[in-house]
N, C-alpha and C positions, 0 to 999 in steps of 0.2 A: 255089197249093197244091191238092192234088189229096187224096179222101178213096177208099181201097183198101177195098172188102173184101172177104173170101172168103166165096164161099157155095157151093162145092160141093168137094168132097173131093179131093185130088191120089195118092187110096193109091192107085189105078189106073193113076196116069202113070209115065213114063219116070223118069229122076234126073234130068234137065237142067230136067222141070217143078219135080219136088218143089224142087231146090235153088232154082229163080227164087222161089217160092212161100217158102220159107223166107229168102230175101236178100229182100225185101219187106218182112219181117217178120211174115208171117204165119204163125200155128202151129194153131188154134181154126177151123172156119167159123164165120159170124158177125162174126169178130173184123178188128176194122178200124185202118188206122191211115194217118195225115194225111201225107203225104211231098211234094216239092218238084216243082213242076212242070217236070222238065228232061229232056231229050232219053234220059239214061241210064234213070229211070224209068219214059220213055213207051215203050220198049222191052223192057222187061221186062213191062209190063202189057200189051203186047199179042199176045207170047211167051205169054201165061197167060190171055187177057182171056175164053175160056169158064169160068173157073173164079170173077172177081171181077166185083164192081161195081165202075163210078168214076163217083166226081162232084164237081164241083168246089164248092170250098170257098172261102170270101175270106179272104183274110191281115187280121188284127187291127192 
């Protein structure tokens, strides 16, 4: 599991950022959220990786 978050703003980018940034799930910076460490995610987080942090998180 991987922890997402946004910390800088996407009103300046393209559509193709905002929509990866919003299929994430993120809406808020600041705003984080826990998602599945899988090829399709690590993809999109790096489509967008100046805009979030990632860190990894241990599954429960």
């Amino acid at each position: 599991m991987i922890k997402v978050t946004l910390i800088k703003s996407p009103s300046n980018e393209v559509k193709s950022v905002k929509a990866t940034i919003e299929a994430l799930g993120l809406r808020k910076i600041g705003q984080s959220r826990i998602l599945a460490d899988n090829e399709a995610n690590r993809g999109q987080i790096s489509k967008v990786s100046y805009l979030v942090k990632v860190e990894k998180v241990e599954e429960k």
